[in-house]
C-alpha angles and dihedrals in degrees: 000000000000096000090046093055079047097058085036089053092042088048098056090032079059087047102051096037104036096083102049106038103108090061083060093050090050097045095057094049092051090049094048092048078052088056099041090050081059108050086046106041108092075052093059095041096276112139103230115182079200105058096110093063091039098058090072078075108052103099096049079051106057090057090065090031091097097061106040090052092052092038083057088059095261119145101197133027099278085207106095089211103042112062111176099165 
């Protein structure tokens, strides 16, 4: 019985959010390139009154650096000293 409400439950969960799954897809990586923006941007000539606490992240941040620049539209790393391509 209980298997049985699970594949019940998967099944409508598939037909609510299918469709719009990639709107959801979209959204969150808008919303990581806006935090990325964010981490790096005292890197990249931002002010950012919170750099103190972002640079904690930094280094979570330069192993997905590669994609989000690329993903901006940018051909080459725009940080003088990272240079990821």
């Amino acid at each position: 019985m209980r298997v049985r409400l699970r594949a019940l439950s998967d099944g409508l969960s598939e037909f609510y959010a299918g469709p719009y799954r990639a709107a959801f897809q979209r959204a969150a990586r808008d919303e990581d390139d806006l935090f990325m923006m964010l981490v790096m941007g005292e890197a990249l000539g931002v002010p950012n009154p919170a750099s103190y606490h972002t640079l904690e992240l930094l280094p979570v941040m330069y192993d997905r650096f590669h994609d989000w620049h690329r993903r901006m539209g940018m051909e080459r790393s725009p940080v003088e000293g990272l240079s990821c391509c």
